[in-house]
C-alpha angles and dihedrals in degrees: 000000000000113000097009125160080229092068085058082062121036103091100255116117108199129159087182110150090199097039113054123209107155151092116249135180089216114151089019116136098209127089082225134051131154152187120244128196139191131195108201090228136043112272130173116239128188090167147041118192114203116189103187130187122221129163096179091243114068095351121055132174101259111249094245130356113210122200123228138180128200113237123163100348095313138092115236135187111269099219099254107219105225129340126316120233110167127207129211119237095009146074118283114189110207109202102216126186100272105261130177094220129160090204142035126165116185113219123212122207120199149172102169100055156292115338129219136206125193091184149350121200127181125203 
């Protein structure tokens, strides 16, 4: 499946122009998507790695990500540790207030246009 939030997941770590395996937001109408996960257990994070894919043409870094967790039916900030400054094509660890969560879900928020993600990994 072209595009699909499995291909964010799925361990391979590509910035291929010709051979796509990644999430994007492209088509989409909003200036924010994002990719949720679940679990399926509680486990405690401290860090979230985004590897995003941009090519300056279709795909751009998004202007600012935001962390979330899911408690009690809502999605609440995960405390950022520092300041983010994502690079394109490459691993960016995101130190995060260790947190003991089931669900997060980045949001990216963009005005260029659509946004791309190889991989997301959580520790």
């Amino acid at each position: 499946i072209t595009d699909s939030v499995y291909q964010a997941i799925d361990g391979r770590i590509w910035y291929f122009t010709e051979i796509t395996n990644r999430w994007t937001s492209l088509g989409s109408l909003v200036p924010a998507d994002w990719i949720a996960l679940d679990f399926g257990q509680s486990q405690t994070i401290s860090a979230i790695k985004v590897y995003p894919f941009a090519d300056n043409k279709t795909y751009y870094l998004p202007d600012s990500i935001r962390i979330e967790y899911l408690k009690e039916n809502q999605w609440r900030p995960l405390k950022i540790k520092g300041r983010i400054k994502l690079i394109a094509n490459t691993g960016n660890t995101i130190p995060v207030e260790k947190n003991t969560v089931q669900q997060i879900r980045v949001l990216f928020f963009h005005k260029k246009g659509a946004v791309a993600v190889s991989e997301l990994e959580c520790y």
